[in-house]
N, C-alpha and C positions, 0 to 999 in steps of 0.2 A: 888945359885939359880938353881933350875932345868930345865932341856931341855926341850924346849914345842914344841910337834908334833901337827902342825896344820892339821887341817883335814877338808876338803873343800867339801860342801855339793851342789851336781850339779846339781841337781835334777829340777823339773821345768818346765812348759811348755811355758808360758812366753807369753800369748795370748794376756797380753793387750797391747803391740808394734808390734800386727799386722802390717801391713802387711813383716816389716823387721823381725820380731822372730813370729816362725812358730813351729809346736811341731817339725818338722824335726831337729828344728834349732832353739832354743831356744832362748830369748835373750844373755843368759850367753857367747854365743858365735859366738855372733855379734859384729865386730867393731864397737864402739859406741861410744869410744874416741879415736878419731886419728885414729889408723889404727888398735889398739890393743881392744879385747873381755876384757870384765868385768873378765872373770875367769883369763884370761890371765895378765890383772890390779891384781887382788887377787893372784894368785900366786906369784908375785912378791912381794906385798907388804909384802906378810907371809918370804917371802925366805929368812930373816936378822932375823928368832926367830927357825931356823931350818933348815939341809942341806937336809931332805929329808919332804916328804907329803905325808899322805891319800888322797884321794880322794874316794867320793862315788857316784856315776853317773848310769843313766839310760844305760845300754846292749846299747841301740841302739846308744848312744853317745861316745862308748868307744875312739873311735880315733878322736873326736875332743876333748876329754882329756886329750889324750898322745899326741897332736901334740901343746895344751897350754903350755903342762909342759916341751916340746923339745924345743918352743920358748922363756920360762922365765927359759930356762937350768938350770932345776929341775928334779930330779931323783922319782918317789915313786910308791904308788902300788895303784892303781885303782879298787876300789870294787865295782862289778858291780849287780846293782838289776833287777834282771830280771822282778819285775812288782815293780809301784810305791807305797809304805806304807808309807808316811808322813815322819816325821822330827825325831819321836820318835826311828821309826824304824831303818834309814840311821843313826845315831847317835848310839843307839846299836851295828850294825856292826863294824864300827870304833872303840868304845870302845873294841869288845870282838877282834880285832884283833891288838888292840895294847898292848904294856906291862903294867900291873898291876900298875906301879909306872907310868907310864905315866905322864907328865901332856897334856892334850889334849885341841887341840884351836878348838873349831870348827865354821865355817865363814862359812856363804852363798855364793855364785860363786857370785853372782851377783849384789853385791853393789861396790860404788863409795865411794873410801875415797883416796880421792887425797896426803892426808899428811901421809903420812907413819910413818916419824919419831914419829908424837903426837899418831896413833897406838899403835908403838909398847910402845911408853911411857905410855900408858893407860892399854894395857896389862899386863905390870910387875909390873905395881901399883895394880892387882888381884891376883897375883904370890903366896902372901903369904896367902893370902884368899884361895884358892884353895890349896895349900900345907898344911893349916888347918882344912880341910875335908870338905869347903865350894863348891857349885858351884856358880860361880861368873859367871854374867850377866853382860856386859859391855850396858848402856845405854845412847844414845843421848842427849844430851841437847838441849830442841826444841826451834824453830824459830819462830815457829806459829803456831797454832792450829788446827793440823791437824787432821782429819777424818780418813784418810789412814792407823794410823798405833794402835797400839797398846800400853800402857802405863806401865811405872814400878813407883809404888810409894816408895820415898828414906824409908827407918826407921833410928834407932839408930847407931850409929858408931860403928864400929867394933873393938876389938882390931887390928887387922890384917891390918885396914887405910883402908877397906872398910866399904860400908853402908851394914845396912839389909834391903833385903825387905822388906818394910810392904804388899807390895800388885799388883797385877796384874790388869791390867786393861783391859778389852776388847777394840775394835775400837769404839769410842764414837760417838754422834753425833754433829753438831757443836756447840750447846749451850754448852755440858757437854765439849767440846775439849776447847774451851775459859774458862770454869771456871777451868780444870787443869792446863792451862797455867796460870792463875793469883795465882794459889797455892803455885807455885812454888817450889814443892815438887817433880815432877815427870819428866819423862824422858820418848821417845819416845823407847820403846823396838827393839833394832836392830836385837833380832834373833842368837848375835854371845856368846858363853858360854865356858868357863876356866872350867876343874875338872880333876880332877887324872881319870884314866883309872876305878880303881877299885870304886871309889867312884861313881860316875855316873851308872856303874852295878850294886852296890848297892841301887842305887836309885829306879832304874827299877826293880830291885827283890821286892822292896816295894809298890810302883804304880803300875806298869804293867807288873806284870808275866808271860803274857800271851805272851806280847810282846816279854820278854830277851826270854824268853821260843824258840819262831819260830826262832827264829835271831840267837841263840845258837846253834840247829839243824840246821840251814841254813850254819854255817860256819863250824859245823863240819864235814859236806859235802863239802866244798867248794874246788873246783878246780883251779889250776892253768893254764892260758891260755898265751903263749906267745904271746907277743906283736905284734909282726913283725918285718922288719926293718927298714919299714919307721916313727916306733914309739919308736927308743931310747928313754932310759929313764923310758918309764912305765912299770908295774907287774900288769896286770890282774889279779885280783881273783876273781871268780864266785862264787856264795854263791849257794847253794844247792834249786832248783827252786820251786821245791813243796813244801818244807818245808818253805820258805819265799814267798809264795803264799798265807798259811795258815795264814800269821801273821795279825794282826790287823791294820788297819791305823789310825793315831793319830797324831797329833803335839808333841812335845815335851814339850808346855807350859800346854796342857791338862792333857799329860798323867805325868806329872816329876813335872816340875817348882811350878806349882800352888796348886799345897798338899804338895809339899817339903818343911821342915820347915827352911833347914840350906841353905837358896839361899842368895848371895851377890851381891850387884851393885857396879861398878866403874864409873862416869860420864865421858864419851866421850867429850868432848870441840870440838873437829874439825870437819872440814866438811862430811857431809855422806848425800846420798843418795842412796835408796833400788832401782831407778832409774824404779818404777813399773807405769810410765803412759809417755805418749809423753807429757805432762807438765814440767815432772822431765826432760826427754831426752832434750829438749828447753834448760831447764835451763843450762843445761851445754854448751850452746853457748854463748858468750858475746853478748849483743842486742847494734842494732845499736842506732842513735837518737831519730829512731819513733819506737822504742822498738820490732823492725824485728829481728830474729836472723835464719842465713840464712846457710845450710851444703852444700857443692857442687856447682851447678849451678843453684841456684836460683836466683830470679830475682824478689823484690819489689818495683811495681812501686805506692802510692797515699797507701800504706798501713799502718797498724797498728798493730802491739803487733802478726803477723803472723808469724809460722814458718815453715820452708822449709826445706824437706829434700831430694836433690833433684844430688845423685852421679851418675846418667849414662845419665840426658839430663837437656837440661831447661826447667825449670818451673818455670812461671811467674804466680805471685798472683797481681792481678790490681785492687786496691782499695776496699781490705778485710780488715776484721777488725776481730781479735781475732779468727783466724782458725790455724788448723793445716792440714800442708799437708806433705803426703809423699811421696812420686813415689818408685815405686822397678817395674823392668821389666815387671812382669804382672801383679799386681796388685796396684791400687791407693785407699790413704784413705785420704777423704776431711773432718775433724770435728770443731766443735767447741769447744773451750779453753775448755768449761765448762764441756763437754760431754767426756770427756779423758779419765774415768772411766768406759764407758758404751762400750768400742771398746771391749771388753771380749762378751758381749753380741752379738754384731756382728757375731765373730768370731762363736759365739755357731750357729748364722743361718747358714752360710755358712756351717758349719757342716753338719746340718741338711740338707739342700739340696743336698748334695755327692759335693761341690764346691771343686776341686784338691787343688785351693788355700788358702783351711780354713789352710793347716798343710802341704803342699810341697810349695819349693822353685821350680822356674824353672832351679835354677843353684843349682843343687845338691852334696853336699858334700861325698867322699868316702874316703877310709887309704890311698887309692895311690896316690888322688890327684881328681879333680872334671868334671862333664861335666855340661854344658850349652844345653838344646833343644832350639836350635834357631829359627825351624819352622818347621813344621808335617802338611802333608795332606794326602791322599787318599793313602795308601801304600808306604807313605816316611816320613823319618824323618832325621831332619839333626843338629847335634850336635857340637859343642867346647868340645874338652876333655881335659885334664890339666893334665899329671905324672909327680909326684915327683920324682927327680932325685933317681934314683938307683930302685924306687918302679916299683913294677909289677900289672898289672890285672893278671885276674884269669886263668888259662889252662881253653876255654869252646867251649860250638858249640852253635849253636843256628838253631831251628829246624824250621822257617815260616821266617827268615830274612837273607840275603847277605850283605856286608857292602864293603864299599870303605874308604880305610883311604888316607887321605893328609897329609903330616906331614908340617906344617907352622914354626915351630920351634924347632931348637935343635933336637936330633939324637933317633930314634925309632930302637930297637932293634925286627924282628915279627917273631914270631914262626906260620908259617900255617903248618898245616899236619905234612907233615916230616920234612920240609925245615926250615929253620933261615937264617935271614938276614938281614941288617941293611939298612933303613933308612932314608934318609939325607933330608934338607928344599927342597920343591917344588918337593918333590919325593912320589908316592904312590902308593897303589896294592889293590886286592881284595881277598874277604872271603866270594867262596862261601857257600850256605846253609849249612851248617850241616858238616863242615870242621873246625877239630879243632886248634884252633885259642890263640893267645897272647902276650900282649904289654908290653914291657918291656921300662924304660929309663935308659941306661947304661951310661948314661950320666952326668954332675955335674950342669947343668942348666936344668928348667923346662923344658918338651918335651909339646907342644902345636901343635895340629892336628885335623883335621875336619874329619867326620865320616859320611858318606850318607847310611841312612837304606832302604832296600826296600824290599817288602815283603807281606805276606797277614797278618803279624800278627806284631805289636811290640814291644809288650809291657814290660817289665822288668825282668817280670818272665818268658821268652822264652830264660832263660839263664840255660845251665847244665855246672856248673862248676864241673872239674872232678881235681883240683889241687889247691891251692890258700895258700898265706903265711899267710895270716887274720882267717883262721880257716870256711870260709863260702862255702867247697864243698858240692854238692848236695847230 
């Protein structure tokens, strides 16, 4: 049997689990089961059909990619797009930079498929499908009649022990979604597809020329960018920006799948979820008696069929019926069951109005590790910063802001001006204006320190980094 490189598609903005997945921060890489991201779930489950991974991810994601793949200790290279082209196009890359014989898996970041083993069971039942020039589509066997997704109808048997498709289906409405389920001929399209390297390029030289065409020039530019060091493990590749700027956006099912004549299904049996609404997210809590199913510290008291999602305080729901709530430090969303769908549209207002929290977190994610703005007024601001043991910020000064650090945990290494020096809990200094400055943790436990900004100005880009292991000097 041949070796299959999976190839893990990160791509996403992830709007409709507002207010916890933010474009900053996607769902893909949110704890959302237990403590572990969905991509971080998917990497793992791929890691027993391959010792290393593609990954294809958004420039601005790159180090919450390499820090998945440092956590499910996976090795691979990281191709990164510098603007987003659809499913057609992220798949092109991965094919033109893997080998020819390839067999390639490639998975959304962000579904839930708790059983792994029936996975990889379902996978190698496409092996030979796809090792016979087919590309094989693995599809869900549905529950219900759902709206949400999109459908594969089975056709005739294949030599190979798969089916062929007859047919692709769009996301139906619910009469047409109940009378496919009573068919029982079709299967919920999950998005994830088997093909040799070269077959799949092949496809795309046939449907979308235009597309292999951009993505071809895009990688024959492509640079290599090292990692850093707080991201063993991964291999940046940057594909060539203006050339994959030019390329066209498409799905894969538009521009490949559905003119493709030689497409195959495998029926998936076990459980999955694309986990695309705070419906889906609920379900994955077990519900109590009065069908509450509660994350954190929530608290239902005279309720029904509510859920709570509620990890930094309590939140108590008194005698609701069918809502959902979320809390996340600055922002809260109160909906109904029914409306779980329409949280995307929200999200588009708050757009529209410049609202920070349609697309930032207040606890912002970085390669060395995060800070928290705890509270900002009138020429102050005061932050939680979090380094990763051994990671560094950037050599910088900052020309309207002075800073005071604390260090609350674990041993800070500071470089001001000329001087270095370490350190220790309940110990701190200052920075001022325009005095170049840097935080190191030379440490093997987290370094955690509070930061007091003050200033006439201070906002994020009053940063000139003149040094940085991440590749982002000025």
């Amino acid at each position: 049997m041949s070796a299959i490189v999976p190839v893990i598609l990160c791509g996403g903005s992830g709007t409709r689990l507002w207010p916890l997945s933010r474009k900053s921060f996607p769902k893909q890489f949110v704890p959302l089961v237990g403590d572990k991201s969905l991509l971080q779930l998917t990497l793992e489950r791929v890691a027993g059909l391959g010792p290393q991974v593609l990954a294809v991810a958004a420039d601005d994601h790159r180090f919450l990619v390499a820090d998945c793949l440092r956590l499910a200790k996976l090795e691979g290279t990281v191709l990164l797009e510098p603007v987003a082209r659809n499913t057609a196009a992220a798949m092109a890359l991965g094919a033109l930079q893997a080998k020819a014989d390839d067999l390639l898996l490639f998975c959304p970041a962000d579904h839930h498929i708790p059983d792994a083993a029936a996975f990889h069971a379902t996978v190698r039942q496409g092996v030979a499908g796809a090792e016979a020039g087919a590309i094989v589509t693995f599809g869900v066997v549905p529950s219900f009649p759902s709206t949400a997704y999109g459908y594969i109808r089975q056709g005739k048997p294949r030599p190979d022990g798969s089916l062929q498709v007859a047919q692709f289906i769009e996301k139906p409405d619910a009469a047409s979604a109940q009378q496919l389920l009573l068919q029982g001929d079709t299967l919920w399209n999950a998005g994830i597809f088997l093909a040799r390297a070269s077959v799949l390029i092949a496809a795309l030289e046939q449907h979308a020329p235009d597309i292999l065409a951009s993505c071809r020039a895009a990688m024959q530019e492509a640079r290599v960018e090292p990692a850093g060091a707080a991201t063993s493990g991964a291999r940046f590749l940057r594909p060539d920006r203006a050339a994959f700027e030019a390329c066209r956006s498409q799905s894969i099912d538009y521009a490949v799948m559905e003119p493709h004549k030689d497409v195959a299904v495998v029926p998936f049996r076990g459980q999955w979820s694309d986990v695309g609404s705070w419906n889906a997210v609920a379900d994955l809590t077990p519900p109590d008696a009065d069908q509450n199913r509660i994350e954190g510290q929530g608290w239902a008291h005279g309720a029904t069929n509510t859920f709570i999602h509620a990890p930094h305080r309590p939140v108590v729901a008194l005698g609701t019926k069918d809502l959902l709530i979320i809390d996340t430090p600055d922002a809260v969303l109160v909906a109904d069951r029914a409306s779980a769908e329409q949280v995307k549209d929200v999200v588009a207002k708050l757009e529209k109005a410049n609202s920070a929290q349609a697309s930032l977190h207040r606890k912002v994610v970085r390669p060395w590790g995060w800070y928290d703005s705890v509270d900002a007024g009138e020429r102050f601001q005061v932050k939680r910063i979090g380094v990763k043991p051994g990671a560094s910020l950037s050599l910088q000064k900052h020309h309207h802001r002075a800073e005071h650090w604390i260090v609350v945990k674990g041993t800070a290494q500071v470089t001001r001006g000329a001087e270095t020096f370490l350190l220790s809990e309940n110990e701190s200094t200052y920075i001022p204006i325009g005095v170049v400055h840097r935080l190191h943790n030379p440490g093997k436990m987290e370094l955690e320190m509070i930061e007091v900004q003050s200033g006439s100005y201070l906002g994020e880009d009053d940063i000139v980094r003149l040094e940085d292991t991440y590749g982002r000097t000025s």
